[in-house]
C-alpha positions as CSV (number, residue, x, y, z in Angstrom):
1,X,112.3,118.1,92.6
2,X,114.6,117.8,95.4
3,X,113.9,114.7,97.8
4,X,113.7,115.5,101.4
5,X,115.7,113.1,103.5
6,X,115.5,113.7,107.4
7,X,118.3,114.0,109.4
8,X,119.5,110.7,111.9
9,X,118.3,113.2,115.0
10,X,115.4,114.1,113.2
11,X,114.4,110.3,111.8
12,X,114.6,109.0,116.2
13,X,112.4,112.0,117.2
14,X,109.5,110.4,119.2
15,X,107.2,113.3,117.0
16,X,108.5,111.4,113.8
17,X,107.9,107.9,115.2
18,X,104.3,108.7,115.6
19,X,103.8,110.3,112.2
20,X,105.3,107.5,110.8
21,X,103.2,104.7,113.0
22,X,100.1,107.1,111.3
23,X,101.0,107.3,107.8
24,X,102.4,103.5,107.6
25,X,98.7,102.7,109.4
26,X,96.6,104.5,106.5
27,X,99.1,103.1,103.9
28,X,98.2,99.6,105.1
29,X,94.2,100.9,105.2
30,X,94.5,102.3,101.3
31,X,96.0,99.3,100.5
32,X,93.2,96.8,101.5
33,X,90.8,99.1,99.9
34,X,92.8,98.9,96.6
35,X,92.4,95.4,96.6
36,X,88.1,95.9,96.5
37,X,86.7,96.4,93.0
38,X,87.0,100.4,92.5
39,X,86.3,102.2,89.0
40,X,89.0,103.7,87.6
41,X,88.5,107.1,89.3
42,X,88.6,105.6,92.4
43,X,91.2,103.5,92.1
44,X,93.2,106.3,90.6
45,X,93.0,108.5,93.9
46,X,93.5,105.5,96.2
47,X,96.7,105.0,94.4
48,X,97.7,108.7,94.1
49,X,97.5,108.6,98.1
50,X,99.2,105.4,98.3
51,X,101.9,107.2,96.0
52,X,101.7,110.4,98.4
53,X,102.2,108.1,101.9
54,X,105.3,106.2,100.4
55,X,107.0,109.4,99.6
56,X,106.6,111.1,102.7
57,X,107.9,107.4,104.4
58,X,110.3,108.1,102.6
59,X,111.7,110.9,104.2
60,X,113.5,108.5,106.5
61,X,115.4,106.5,104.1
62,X,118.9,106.8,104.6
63,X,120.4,109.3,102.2
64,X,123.4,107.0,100.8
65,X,120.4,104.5,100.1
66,X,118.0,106.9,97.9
67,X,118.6,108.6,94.7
């Protein structure tokens, strides 16, 4: 699968800046809550959406910097 990379314009776009403030916010939530005792299935979709949030961050890594 192809990873999406934004463009410089596109990665300074007030629009993204607030996504990103939101996602990097619920990252930082999920990640407390994976520190509380979970049972497995829990804990499995906590860090499946912890997974999901990094790779959409992602999308503003620089494109010489990612593979």
């Amino acid at each position: 699968m192809k990873k999406h990379i934004l463009e410089p314009h596109e990665r300074d776009h007030a629009l993204w800046k607030k996504i990103e403030e939101i996602l990097k916010y619920k990252l930082d939530t999920y990640r407390k809550l994976n520190d509380a005792p979970l049972d497995e299935k829990q804990t499995s979709k906590l860090r499946g959406r912890i997974a999901e949030l990094k790779d959409l961050l992602g999308m503003s890594e620089d494109a010489k910097t990612s593979d």
